[in-house]
N, C-alpha and C positions, 0 to 999 in steps of 0.2 A: 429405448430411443428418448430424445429429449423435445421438450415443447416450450416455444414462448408461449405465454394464456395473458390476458388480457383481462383483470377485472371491470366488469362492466358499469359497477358504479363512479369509480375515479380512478384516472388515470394513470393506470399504475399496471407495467407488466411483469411478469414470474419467471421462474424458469421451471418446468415440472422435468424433473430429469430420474430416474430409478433409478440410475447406475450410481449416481451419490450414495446411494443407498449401501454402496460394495467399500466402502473405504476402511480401510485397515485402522487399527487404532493398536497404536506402541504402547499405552502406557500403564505395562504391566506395575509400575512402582510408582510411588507417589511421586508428583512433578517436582523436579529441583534434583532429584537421584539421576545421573544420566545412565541412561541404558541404549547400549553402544551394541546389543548382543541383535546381529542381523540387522543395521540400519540399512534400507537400501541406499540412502542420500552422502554415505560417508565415500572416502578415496578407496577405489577398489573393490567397490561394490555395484560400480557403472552397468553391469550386465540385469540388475536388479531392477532399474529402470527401462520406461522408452528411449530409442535410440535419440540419440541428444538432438537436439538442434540448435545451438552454438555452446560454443564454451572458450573463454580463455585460458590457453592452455600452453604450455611450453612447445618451441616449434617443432621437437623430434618426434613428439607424443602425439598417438593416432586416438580419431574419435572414440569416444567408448572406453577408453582406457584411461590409466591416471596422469598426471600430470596436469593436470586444470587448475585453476583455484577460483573460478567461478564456472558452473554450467547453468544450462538451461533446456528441461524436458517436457514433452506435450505430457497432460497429468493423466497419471495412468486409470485416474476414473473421472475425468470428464464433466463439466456440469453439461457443455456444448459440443456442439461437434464441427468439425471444420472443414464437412464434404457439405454440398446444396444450395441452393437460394433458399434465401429469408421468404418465403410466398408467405402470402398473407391469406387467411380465409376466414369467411364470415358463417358461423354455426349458429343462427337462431340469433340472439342478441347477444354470444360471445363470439368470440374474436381468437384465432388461435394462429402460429405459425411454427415453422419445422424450428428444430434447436440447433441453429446456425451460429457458430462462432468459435474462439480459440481457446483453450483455455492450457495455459502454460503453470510449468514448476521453477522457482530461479532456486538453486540450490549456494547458499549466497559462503560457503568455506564447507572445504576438504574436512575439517576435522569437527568430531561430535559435539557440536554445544547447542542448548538449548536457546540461546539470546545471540541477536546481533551486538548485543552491547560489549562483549567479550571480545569484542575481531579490534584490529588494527583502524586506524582512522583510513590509510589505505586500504582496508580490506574493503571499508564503507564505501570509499570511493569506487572502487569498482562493482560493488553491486549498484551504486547507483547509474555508473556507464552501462552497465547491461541492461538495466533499464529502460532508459535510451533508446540502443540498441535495438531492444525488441518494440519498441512504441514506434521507431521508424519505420522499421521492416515490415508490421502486421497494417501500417495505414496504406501500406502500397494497394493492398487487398481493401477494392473500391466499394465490399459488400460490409464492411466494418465503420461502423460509426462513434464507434468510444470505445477506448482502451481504459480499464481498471485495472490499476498496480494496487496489491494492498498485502496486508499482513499480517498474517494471525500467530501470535503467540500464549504457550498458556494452552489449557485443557477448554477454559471456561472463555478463552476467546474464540474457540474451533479449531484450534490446532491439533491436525489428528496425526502429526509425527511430529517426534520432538526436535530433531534437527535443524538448525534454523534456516528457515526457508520464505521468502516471499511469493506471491503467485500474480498473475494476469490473466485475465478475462475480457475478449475480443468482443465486444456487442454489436447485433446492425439495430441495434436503438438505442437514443441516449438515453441515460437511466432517470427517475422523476425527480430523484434527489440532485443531480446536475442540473437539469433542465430548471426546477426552480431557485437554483441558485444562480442559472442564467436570466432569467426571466426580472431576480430580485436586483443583478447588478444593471440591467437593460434601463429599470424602473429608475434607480437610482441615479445613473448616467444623465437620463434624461430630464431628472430635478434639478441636479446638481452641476453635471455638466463633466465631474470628476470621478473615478475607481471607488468605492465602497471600500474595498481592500486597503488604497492608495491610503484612502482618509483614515481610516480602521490604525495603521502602523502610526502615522500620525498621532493622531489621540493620542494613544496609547503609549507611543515615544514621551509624550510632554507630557502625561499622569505619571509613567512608570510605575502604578500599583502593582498591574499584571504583567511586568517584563521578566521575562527569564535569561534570555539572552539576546542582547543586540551586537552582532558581528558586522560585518564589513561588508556583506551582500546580501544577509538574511535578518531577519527580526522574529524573534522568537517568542509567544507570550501564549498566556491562558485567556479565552476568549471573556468578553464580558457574557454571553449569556450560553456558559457552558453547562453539555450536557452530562458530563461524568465528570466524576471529582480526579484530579488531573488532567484533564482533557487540555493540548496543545497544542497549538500551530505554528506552521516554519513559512514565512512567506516570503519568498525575494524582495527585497527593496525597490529592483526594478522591474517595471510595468508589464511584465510576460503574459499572455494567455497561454502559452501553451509551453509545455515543458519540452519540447522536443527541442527549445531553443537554449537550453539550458548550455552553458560551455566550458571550458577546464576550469576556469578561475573559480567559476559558482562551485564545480561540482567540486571541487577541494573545498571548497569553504562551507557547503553543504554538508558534508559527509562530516565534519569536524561537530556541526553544529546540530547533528540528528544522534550521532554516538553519546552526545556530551547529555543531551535529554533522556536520552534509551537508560544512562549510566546514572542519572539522577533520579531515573524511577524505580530502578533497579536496585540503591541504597535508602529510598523511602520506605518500601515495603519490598521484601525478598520475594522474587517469582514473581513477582505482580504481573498480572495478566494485562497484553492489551491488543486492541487492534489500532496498524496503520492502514491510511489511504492516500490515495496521491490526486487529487481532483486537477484535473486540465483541461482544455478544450476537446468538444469533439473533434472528427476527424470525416473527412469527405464530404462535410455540409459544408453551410457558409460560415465563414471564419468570425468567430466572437471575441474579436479584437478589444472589448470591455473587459473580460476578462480574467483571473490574476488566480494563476496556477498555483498550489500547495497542498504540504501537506498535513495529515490531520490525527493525530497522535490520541487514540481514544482507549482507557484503561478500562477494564472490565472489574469494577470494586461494589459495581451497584446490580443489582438485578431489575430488569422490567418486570412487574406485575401486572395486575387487574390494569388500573388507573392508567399506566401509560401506554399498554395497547389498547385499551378502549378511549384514548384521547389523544394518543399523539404527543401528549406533553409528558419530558420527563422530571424527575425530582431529584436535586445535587446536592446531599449534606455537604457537601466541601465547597465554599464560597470560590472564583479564580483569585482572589486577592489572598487567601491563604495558602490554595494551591501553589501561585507565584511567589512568594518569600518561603515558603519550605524549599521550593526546589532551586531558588537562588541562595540560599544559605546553607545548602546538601553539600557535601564533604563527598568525594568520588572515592570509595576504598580503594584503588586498586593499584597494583604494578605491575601491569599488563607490559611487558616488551615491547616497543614501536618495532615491528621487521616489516622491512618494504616487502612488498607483493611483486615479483618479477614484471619488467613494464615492456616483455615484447609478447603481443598481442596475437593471436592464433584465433580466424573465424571458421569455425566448422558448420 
């Protein structure tokens, strides 16, 4: 069984779950080798999985079976569970409650690869709709206060299959790292008058030190005071807090512009390791209309030590100003096929 716990000196809660403890790990050969031998996550391996709950899929083809080219499955170990109330209880000066929440697999292509960087810019696009997708459907459930879309790729990001896969995590709490970065735009709002974010693309527009891409809906660049060497963010140009409002035009222009970084990390250093995240507003409070939904593109090239869990602060041999011209001057090796993704829509 799983538990929120509550550390008692700052405000910060956990998840203690054992069942994490059961996760399978594929990688019998070194990462970058694809090993295809029993993925449960490939076409035709659907019985290998929990039973789905959605997938786009061709209109003749039944649940469970192939024909999809994106699904999505509750994760077959769980950090949360999605039976209970969130009850809260007080044990002496901690703080505990049941492990309430959802915790999903997007199995984002049919076929064995290790990187979303290899799919289609259509392919992009449609895992970014199922996204979506599942962000509307789980805020209906009044017991869920933040939805986490993220993604781990890479051994040394946590990725414990290699197939590429992003996942979600249903919270009935917003997590500390959201919360003080609502707190820091609330602050600034009320200096200023204007979005952190808003101002942030700005700047950063009229420097262009750290631009990597500015597109037509999105601005794309390496933060000034980033944590890992490549560290990147995609932010809409328009004032969103919450991504659920995102719409075709973004999401095409999105998906163009999240491959295009995936594919220039991907020719910096092979296999390079990293996690994504998607920060949006919560869900079922009051609405944090300050706000400015993105996401957050973190490579795994550095390891924390001593110093930075005993302080909080990390250390970045890679300045953003050099991160941004390597990866604005990166040459994309590839001649990937463009094949459209069939565009009629099957909700299971």
């Amino acid at each position: 069984m799983s538990e929120w716990r509550k550390d008692p000196i700052v405000d910060r809660w956990v998840i203690i779950s054992t069942e994490r403890g059961k996760r399978p790990n594929d990688y019998k050969e070194i990462w970058g080798q694809k090993n295809t031998l029993e993925c449960p996550l490939c076409e035709g391996k659907e019985k290998l999985t929990p039973p789905e709950i959605i997938a786009y899929r061709e209109p003749a083809s039944q649940k469970d079976t192939p024909g999809w080219w994106v699904r999505v499955v509750p994760n077959k170990f769980p950090a949360v569970n999605i039976e209970g109330e969130p009850s809260l209880r007080q044990m002496g000066i901690y703080q505990v409650m049941n492990g309430v929440g959802a915790h999903e697999l997007i199995i984002e292509t049919t076929h064995h690869e290790p990187s979303l960087d290899a799919q289609t810019v259509k392919q992009v696009e449609e895992v970014i709709w199922i996204w979506r997708d599942r962000s509307m459907d789980l805020r209906k459930d009044s017991r869920m206060k933040y939805i986490q879309i993220f993604k781990n790729t890479g051994p040394v990001a946590g990725a414990s299959l290699e197939h590429t896969h992003s996942q979600l995590i249903a919270t009935p709490l917003v997590p500390v790292e959201v919360s003080q970065e609502l707190e820091g735009v609330k602050a600034y709002h009320a200096r200023h008058g204007t979005c952190v974010y808003c101002d942030m693309i700005r700047q950063e527009a009229a420097e262009k030190e750290r631009v990597i891409i500015d597109s037509e809906h999105f601005f794309c660049f390496s933060p000034y005071a980033s944590r890992f060497p490549f560290e990147t963010w995609i932010l809409p140009k328009e004032h969103q807090h919450d991504f659920g409002q995102i719409h075709e035009e973004l999401v095409r222009d999105l998906a163009g512009v999240f491959r295009a970084i995936l594919r220039k990390l991907a020719v910096l250093i092979k296999n390079m390791p990293y996690n994504v995240v998607l920060h949006t507003s919560p869900v079922n409070t009051q609405e944090e209309i300050h706000y400015h939904w993105h996401l957050e593109i973190m490579p795994r090239l550095t390891i924390m030590a001593g110093f930075e869990l005993g302080t909080g602060y990390f250390i970045n041999p890679t300045s953003p100003e050099i991160a941004a011209q390597a990866m604005r001057e990166v040459i994309e090796f590839y001649s990937l096929q463009e094949k459209p993704v069939k565009e009629v829509y099957q909700y299971v």
